[in-house]
C-alpha positions in Angstrom: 140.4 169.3 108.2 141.6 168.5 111.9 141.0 165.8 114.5 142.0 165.2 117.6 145.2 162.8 118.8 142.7 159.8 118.7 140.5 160.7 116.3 141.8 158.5 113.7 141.9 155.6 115.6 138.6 156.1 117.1 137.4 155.7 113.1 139.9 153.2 112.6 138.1 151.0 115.1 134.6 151.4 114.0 135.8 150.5 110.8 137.4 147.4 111.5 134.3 146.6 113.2 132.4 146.8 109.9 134.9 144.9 108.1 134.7 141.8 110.4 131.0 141.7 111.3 129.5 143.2 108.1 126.8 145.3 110.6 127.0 148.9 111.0 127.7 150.2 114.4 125.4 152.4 115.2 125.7 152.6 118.6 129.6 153.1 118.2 128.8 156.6 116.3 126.1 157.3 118.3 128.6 157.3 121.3 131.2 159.5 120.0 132.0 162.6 122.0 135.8 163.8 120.9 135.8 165.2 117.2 132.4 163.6 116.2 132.3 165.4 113.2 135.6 164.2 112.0 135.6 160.6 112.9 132.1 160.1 111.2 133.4 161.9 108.0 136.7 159.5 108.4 134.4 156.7 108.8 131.4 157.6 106.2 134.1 158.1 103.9 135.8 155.0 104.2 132.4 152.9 103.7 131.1 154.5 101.0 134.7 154.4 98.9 135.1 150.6 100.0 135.5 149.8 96.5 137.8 152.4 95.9 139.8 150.8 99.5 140.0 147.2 98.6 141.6 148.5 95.2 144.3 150.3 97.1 144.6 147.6 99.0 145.4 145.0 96.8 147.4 147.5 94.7 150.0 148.2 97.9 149.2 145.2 100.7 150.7 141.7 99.7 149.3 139.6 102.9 146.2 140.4 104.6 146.4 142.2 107.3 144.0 142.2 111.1 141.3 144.4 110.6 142.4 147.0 112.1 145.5 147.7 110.2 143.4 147.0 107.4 141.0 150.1 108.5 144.1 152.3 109.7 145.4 151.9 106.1 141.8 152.7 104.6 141.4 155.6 106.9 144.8 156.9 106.0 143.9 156.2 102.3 141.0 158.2 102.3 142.5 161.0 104.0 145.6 161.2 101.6 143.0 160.7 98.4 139.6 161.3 98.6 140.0 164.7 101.1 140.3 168.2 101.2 142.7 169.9 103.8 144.1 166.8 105.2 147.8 167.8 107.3 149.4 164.6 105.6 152.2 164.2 108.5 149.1 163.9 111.5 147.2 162.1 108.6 150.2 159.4 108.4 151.8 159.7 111.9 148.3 159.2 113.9 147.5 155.7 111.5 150.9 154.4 112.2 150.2 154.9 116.3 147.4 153.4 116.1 148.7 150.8 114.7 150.4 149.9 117.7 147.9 149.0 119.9 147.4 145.7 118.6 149.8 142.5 119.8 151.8 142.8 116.4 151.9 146.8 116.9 155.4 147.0 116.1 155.2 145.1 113.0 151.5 146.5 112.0 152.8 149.8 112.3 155.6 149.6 110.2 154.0 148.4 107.3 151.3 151.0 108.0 153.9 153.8 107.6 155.8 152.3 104.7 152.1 151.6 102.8 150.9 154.9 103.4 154.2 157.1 102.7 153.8 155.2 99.6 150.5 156.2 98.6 151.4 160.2 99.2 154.2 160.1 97.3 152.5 157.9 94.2 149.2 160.5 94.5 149.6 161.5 91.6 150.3 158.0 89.6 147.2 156.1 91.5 144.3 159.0 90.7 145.4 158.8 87.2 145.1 155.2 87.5 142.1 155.0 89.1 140.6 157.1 86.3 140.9 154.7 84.1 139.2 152.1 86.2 135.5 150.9 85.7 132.8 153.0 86.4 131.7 150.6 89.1 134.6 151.0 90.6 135.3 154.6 90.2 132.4 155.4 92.0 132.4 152.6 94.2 129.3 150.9 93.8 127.9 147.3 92.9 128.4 146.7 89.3 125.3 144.9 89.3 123.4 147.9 90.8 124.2 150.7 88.5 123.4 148.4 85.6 120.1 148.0 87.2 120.0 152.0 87.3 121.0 152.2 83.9 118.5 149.9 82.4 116.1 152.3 84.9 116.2 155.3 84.4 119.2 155.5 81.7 123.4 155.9 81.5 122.9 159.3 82.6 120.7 159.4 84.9 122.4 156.3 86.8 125.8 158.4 86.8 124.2 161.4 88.4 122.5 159.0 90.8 126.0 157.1 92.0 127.7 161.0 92.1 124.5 162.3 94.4 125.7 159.2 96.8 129.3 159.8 97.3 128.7 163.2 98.3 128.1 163.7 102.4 124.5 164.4 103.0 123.5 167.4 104.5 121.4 167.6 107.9 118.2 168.9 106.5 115.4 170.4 109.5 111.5 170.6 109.1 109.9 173.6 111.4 107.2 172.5 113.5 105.0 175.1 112.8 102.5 174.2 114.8 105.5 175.0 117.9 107.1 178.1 116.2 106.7 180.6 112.7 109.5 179.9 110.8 110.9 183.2 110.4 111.1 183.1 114.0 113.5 180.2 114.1 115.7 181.1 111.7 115.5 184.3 113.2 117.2 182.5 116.4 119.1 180.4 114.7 120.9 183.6 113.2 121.7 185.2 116.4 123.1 181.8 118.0 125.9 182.1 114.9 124.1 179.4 112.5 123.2 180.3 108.8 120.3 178.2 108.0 119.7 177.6 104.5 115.8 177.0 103.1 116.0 173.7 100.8 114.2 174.0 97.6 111.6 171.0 98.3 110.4 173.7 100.6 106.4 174.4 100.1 103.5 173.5 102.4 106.6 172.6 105.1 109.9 174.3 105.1 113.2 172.3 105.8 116.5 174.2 106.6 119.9 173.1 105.3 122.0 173.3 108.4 125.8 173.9 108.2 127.9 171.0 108.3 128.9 169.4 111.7 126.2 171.6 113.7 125.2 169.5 116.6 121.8 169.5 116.2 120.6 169.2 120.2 122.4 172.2 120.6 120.2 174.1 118.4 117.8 176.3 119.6 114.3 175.2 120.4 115.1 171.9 120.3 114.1 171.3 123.6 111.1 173.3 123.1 110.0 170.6 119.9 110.5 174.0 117.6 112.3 171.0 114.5 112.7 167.7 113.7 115.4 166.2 111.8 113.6 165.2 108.2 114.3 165.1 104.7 111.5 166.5 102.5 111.1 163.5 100.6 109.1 162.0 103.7 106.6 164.6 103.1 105.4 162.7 99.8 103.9 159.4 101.4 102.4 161.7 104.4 101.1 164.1 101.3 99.8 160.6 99.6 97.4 159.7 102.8 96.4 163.1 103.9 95.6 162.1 107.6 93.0 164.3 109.2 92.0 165.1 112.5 89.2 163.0 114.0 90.5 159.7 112.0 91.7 156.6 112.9 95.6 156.3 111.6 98.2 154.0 111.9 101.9 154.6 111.4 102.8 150.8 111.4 106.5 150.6 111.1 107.3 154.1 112.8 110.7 154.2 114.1 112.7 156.6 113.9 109.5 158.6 114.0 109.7 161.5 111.4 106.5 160.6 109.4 104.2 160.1 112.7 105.6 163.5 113.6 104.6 165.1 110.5 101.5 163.4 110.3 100.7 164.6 114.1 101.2 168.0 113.0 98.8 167.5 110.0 96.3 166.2 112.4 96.6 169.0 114.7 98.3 167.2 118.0 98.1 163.5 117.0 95.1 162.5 118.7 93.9 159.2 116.6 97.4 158.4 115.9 99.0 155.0 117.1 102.5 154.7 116.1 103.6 151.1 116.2 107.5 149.5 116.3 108.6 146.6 116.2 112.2 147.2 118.3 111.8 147.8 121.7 115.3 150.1 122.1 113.8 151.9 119.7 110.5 152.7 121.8 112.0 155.6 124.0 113.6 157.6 121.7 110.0 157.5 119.5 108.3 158.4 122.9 110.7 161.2 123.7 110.2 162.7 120.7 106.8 162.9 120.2 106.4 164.6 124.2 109.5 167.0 122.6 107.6 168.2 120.3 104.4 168.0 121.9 102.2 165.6 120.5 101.9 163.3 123.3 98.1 162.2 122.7 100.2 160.0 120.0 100.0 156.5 121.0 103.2 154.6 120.8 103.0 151.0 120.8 105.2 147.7 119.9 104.5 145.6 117.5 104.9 143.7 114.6 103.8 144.8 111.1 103.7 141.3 110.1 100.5 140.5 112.6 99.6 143.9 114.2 96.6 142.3 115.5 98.7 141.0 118.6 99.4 144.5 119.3 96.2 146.5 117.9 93.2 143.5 118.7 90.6 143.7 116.2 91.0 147.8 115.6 90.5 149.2 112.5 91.9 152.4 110.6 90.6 154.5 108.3 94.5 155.4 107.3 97.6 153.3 107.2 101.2 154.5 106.9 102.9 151.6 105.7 106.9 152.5 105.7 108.4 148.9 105.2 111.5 147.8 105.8 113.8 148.3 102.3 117.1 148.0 100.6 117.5 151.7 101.2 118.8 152.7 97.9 117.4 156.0 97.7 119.5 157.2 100.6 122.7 155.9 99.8 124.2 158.9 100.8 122.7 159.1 104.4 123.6 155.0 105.0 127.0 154.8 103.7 127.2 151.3 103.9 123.6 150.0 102.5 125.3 150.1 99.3 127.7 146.6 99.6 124.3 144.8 101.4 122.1 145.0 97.8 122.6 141.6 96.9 119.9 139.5 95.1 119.5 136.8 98.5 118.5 140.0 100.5 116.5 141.8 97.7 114.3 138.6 97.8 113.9 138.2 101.2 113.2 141.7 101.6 110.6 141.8 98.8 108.5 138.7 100.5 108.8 140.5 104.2 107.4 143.7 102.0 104.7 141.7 100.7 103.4 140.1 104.0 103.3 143.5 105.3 101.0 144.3 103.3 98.5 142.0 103.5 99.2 141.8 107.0 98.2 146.1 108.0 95.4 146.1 104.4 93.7 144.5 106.8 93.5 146.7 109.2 91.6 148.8 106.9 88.0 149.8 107.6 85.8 150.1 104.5 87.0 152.4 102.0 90.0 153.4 103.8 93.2 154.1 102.6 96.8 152.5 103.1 100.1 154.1 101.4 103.2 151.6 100.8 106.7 153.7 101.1 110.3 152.8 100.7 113.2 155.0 100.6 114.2 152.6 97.6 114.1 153.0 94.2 114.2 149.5 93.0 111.5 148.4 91.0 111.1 145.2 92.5 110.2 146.4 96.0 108.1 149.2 94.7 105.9 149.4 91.5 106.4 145.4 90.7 105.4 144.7 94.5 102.4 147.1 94.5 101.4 146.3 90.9 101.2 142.2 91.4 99.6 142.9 95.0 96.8 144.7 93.8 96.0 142.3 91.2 96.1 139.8 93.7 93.7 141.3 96.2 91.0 142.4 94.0 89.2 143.9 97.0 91.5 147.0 96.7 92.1 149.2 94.1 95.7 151.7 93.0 95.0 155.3 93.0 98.5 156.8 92.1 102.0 156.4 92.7 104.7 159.1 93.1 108.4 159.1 93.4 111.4 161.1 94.3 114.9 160.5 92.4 117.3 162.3 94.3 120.0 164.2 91.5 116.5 165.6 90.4 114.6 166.3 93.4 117.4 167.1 95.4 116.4 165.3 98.5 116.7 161.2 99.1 114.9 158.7 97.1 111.6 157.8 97.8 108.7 155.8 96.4 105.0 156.0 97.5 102.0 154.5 96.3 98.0 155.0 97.4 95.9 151.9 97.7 92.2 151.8 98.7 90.3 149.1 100.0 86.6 149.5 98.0 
């Protein structure tokens, strides 16, 4: 694998961002323009192995280091361990000049090259080593979460989870095909030299696996709306409330917008459809992408799920999309930092913001309408606990079903949904 002059760096930097502020810079890998694909793996990689990093780390690094020789050395140790195809000299030598940058370059980039030559020439020695380590650790995860995924859904089952998130996630497509057949797109897909693959959640809509570092605007018809960028396990909540054209239905935490695309299409253009978000920045790209793909009768508004009546008055829905804010945990693989930020603090906080959502949009429900609670977790505690003690609670609803995804067996990201109706 190849990068530019800078490319390591460039990773380096977003890195050592993460490791002093603890947010993930978004907008940092949203800007990249030289080797995009390789500084994302560099820095994806990085994240999700943190574990694994801090372990090498201590193992080689006596006195802490500034962050960013600490993220040139991690960047360099996931090159020289963790991938394929790495040219170990540019690997080494690129670290060590980025090193320099800093006030103390000299000095930072000396102990970058002596702590990284070590590490290639001890390969051999530190794999073995790390073999032996914890399975936590191995895998670089939260002790505490795996146990929680063992007592779950079993040993196994939690081991095949942990290995489905340390492998980089695909970019998966859904056809519009209310914009284009989908023989037809992968028809020009083909002739613009990309091998689509169809993914095997494919039935009522068809995803495509795309190859890896496509850029996806450059795809064809993506201008013309002819895709959207989707996993297939947002098609279960959608499936769960069956919007239809002529209702009244609320997407009330909407961003980035993949489920009020999907459940436009159902309704055949979106009219009836408000789509509501909380962050304005987030309000144009939602907008832009509904007009991409045509469904511009979609109304897109800001608000807060927690009182949508400042945004929405006294309106009423017969359906309500209800996509709450989560720990994420089913799509470790896409957020490949989410993992280090599932602590118990946040879990409850998280769970009460889930639960006031809830009450909150159920009452934006006419009479015998219908409201389906997702998360792209699979935690217990913010999914069948949290619906199960609401309902019991609010006796003026009722449970219909629940469904969920567990991605080493559905082969898509994790995904919880469950159907409530008001009587």
């Amino acid at each position: 694998m190849r990068g530019g002059r800078n490319s390591r760096l460039a990773a380096a930097q977003i890195v050592a961002e993460w490791l002093e502020s603890g947010d993930f810079p978004e907008r940092a890998l949203a800007g990249l323009k030289q080797d995009r694909a390789f500084v994302m793996t560099l820095v994806h990689g990085v994240l999700r192995q943190q574990a694994v990093m801090v372990w090498l780390e201590e193992r080689w690094v006596r006195r802490a280091p500034s962050f960013l020789t600490r993220a040139l050395l991690q960047v360099g140790f996931y090159q020289l361990l963790l991938l394929d195809e790495v040219e170990v000299y540019a690997a080494i030598n690129e670290c060590v000049e980025g090193a320099k940058c800093q006030s103390n370059g000299l000095g930072a980039a000396k102990l970058v090259n002596g702590v990284l030559r070590r590490c290639d020439r001890e390969r051999v020695e530190v794999m073995a080593a790390l073999a032996g380590e914890s399975m936590a650790l191995r895998l670089s995860h939260p002790a505490a979460l795996l146990a929680g995924w063992e007592r779950v859904y079993g040993a196994e089952e939690a081991l095949a989870l942990a290995e489905w998130n340390n492998v980089p996630a695909e970019t998966v497509v859904r056809v519009e095909q209310q914009r284009v057949e989908a023989d037809a797109f992968v028809d020009a897909l083909r002739a613009a030299g990309v091998e689509p693959l169809l993914h095997p959640a494919s039935e009522r809509e068809v995803f495509l696996v795309m190859p890896r570092g496509v850029s996806v605007a450059s795809l064809p018809g993506y201008a013309e709306g002819w895709f959207v960028v989707q996993d297939p396990a947002t098609v279960l909540s959608v499936d769960l409330l069956a919007p239809r054209t002529g209702e009244r239905v609320l997407d009330a935490c909407a961003a980035p917008g993949g489920k009020s695309l999907l459940m436009a299409s159902r309704m055949r253009g979106g009219a009836g459809l408000t789509a509501m978000e909380l962050h304005a920045d987030r309000l144009p790209t939602l907008r832009a992408n509904m007009e991409r793909v045509g469904f511009g009768e979609v109304a897109v508004v800001q608000g807060d799920a927690r009182c949508p009546e400042d945004a929405l008055g006294d309106e009423l829905f017969d359906a309500v999309l209800l996509d709450v804010p989560c720990s994420n945990s089913g799509v470790l693989r896409r957020r490949s930092d989410a993992r280090w930020r599932i602590v118990p603090e946040r879990m409850e906080r998280l769970v009460a913001l889930q639960a006031e959502i809830l009450s909150a949009c159920a009452a934006r429900l006419r009479s015998g309408g219908r409201l389906v609670y997702s998360t792209c977790s699979l935690e217990p505690m913010e999914n069948e606990e949290l619906v199960n003690r609401w309902v019991a609670n609010h006796p003026a609803f009722q449970l219909d079903r629940e469904v969920k995804a567990f991605p080493p067996e559905a082969e898509t990201d994790g995904a919880f949904a469950a159907l409530i109706r008001r009587r």
